[in-house]
Structures are given as structure tokens and as C-alpha cells.
N, C-alpha and C positions, 0 to 999 in steps of 0.2 A: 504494500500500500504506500509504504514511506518512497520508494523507489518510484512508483507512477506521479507521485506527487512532485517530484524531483522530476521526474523528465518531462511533464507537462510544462514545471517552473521556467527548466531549460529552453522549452522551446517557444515559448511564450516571449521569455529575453531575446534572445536569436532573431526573433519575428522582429519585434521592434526597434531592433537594432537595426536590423535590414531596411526598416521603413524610413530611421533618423538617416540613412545613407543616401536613402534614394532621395529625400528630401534638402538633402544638404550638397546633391551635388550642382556644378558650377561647369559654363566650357570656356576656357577662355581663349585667345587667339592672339598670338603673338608673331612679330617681324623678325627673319635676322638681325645681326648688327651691324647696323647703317644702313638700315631701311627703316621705312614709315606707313602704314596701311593708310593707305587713299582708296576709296571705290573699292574695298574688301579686296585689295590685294597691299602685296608689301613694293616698295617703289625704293629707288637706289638712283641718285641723278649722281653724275660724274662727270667733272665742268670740262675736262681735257678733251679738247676736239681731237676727234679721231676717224677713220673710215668706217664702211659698214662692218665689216669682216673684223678689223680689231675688235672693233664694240660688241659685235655677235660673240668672242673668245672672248672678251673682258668680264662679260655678263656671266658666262659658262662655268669662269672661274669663281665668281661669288653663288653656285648654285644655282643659278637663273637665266632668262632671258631677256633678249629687249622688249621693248612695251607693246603690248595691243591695247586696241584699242575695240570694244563687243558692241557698244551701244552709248545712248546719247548720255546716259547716266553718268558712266564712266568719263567718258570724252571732257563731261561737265565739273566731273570734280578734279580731274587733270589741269584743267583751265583754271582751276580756282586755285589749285597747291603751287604750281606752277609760278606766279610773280611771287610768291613770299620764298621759294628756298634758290630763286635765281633771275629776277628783277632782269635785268640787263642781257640775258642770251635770249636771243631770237628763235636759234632752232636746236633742235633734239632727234636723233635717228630714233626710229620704230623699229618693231621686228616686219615688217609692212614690206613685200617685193615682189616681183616676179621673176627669179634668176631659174635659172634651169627650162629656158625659154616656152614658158607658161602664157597664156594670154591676161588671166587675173591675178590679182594680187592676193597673198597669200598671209598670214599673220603666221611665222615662221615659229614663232617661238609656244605656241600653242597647235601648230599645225591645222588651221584651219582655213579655208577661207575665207577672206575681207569684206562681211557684206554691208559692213556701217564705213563708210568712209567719207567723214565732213572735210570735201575739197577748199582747198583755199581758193581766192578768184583767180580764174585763167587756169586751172586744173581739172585735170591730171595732162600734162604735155608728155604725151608717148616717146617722140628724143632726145626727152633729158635726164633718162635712168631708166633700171628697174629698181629702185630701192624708196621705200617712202621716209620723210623727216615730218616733225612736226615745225611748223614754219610758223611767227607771230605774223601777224599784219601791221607792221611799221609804219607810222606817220610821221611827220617834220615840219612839228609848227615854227613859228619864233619863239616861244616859250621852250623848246625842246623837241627830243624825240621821244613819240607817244607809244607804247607796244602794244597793241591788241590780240585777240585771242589766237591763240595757234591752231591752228587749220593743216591737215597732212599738202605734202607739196613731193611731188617727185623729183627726186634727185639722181647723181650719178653714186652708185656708190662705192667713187675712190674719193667724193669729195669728204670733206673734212665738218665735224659737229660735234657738239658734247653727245651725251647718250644718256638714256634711262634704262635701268634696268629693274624687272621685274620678277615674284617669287612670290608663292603661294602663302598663305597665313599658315602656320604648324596650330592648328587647332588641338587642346588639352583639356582633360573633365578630371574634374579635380572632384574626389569624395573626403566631404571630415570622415573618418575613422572612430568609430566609436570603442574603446576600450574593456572588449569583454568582461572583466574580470575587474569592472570597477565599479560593478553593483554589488558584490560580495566585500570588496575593501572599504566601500564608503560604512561609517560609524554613525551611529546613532548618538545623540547627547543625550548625557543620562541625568 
């Protein structure tokens, strides 16, 4: 009898423990280091202008690749992170091309392809690459030069631009742990 009593007790504990688990869990989602999650992904800008091909092995080596771009969401909050971590560069390589004489453009770094592509004006020029950048739209008042929003632009790609580089969030579920053996240790005051 004393023994049913006891393994009901047990499993009774067990149960509610499992419950305080399921209730206490958490996922969190984290960037590598020197990255930033924009648009739910992790983003890495690197101001050294470079060609597409460096930039595509630049990326590789921080675990990632260059930037795509899926939809207007994204595109949008690209535009918005974009003047606060680099004010004054105009343009930025994509994973965006057609190399391996393709007719559409491809978002390489996710293998897919490119079917949201906000052209800058006078784009896409079929003889001036198969690589996409993100290009600002430059003005030139008297007061200064003004940057507007970066728009994809076709380029050659031996020519030369900073890069973004891009990398999945490492998604984590964290459970508090409940300490079996701490309904038996805890003390009653007498």
C-alpha cells in the first residue's frame, strides 16, 4: 500500500514537472559575430570594395553568403538599416546574377530564383554584367549630396563595391530545469 502511495506520489511530481518545462520554455534566435538580424536574417556589411567573386569567398568564409533579396519586406528593412551602419556608400554586391550563361537572374546564395527585383531607373541594362549591386539613387543639391534608397543595378562583376553578407539566425529553446529532488530537500519550518 505504502509503495502505491509512493509511486503515485512519484508520478504525480514527474507530471508537473514536465508541465513547469513545457511552460517555461523560451526560443531565442541569435547572429554570429559581427552580424545583426534585419528582416529575420543575420546581415554582415564589409566596407572594402571588392569584386563579385572575392565577396562571394569573403562571405563563405564567415559561414555565409551574399545578400538576397525575397520580397518587399525585406528589400524594406534593408533600406532602412542600411544609412545608419554606412551613411556615405552608394553601393553593395548581392548574391543576384546570371553567370553560367543563364537568361534570369538567380539569388546564388540561396539558390533560387530572383523573382522580386526593385530595378533602379534605367534597369536592368543587359551589357553591363551578369552580377546584381545594390545601387543608392544619388542626388547633388547645393546643400550637398543627397542618397536615396538603393535599388538592384546590374553591374560587371570584376567591378569593384563593398558587400553584405548574409546567414541564417541559429534558432535555441531554452527549458528552466526543474530540480527533481528539490521537493524532498525543501524543509518545512517548525
Amino acid at each position: 500500500m505504502l509503495s502505491s502511495k509512493l509511486f503515485c506520489f512519484a508520478l504525480a511530481t514527474l507530471a508537473f514537472g514536465h508541465i513547469y518545462l513545457v511552460a517555461s520554455e523560451e526560443t531565442i534566435s541569435v547572429c554570429p559575430t559581427d552580424f545583426v538580424q534585419v528582416a529575420g536574417k543575420c546581415l554582415h556589411l564589409y566596407k572594402s570594395p571588392k569584386n563579385f567573386y572575392y565577396s562571394d569567398r569573403y562571405c563563405h568564409t564567415r559561414n555565409a553568403g551574399l545578400l538576397s533579396i525575397r520580397n518587399k519586406k525585406e528589400f524594406d528593412a534593408i533600406n532602412e538599416w542600411l544609412p545608419t551602419v554606412a551613411p556615405n556608400s552608394p553601393e553593395f554586391w548581392t548574391s543576384g546574377n546570371k553567370l553560367g550563361g543563364i537568361e534570369d537572374f538567380y539569388w546564388q546564395s540561396i539558390g533560387i530564383k530572383a523573382f522580386y527585383l526593385p530595378w533602379n531607373v534605367g534597369q536592368p541594362i543587359a551589357t553591363a554584367g551578369d552580377c546584381l549591386t545594390l545601387l543608392a539613387n544619388v542626388t547633388t543639391t547645393a546643400e550637398g549630396t543627397i542618397m536615396g534608397e538603393h535599388r538592384l543595378s546590374v553591374t560587371s562583376c570584376i567591378s569593384y563595391a563593398p558587400l553584405i553578407c548574409q546567414a541564417p539566425p541559429q534558432i535555441f529553446k531554452t527549458q528552466l530545469c526543474l530540480n527533481t529532488t528539490a521537493f524532498f530537500e525543501a524543509k518545512v519550518p517548525a
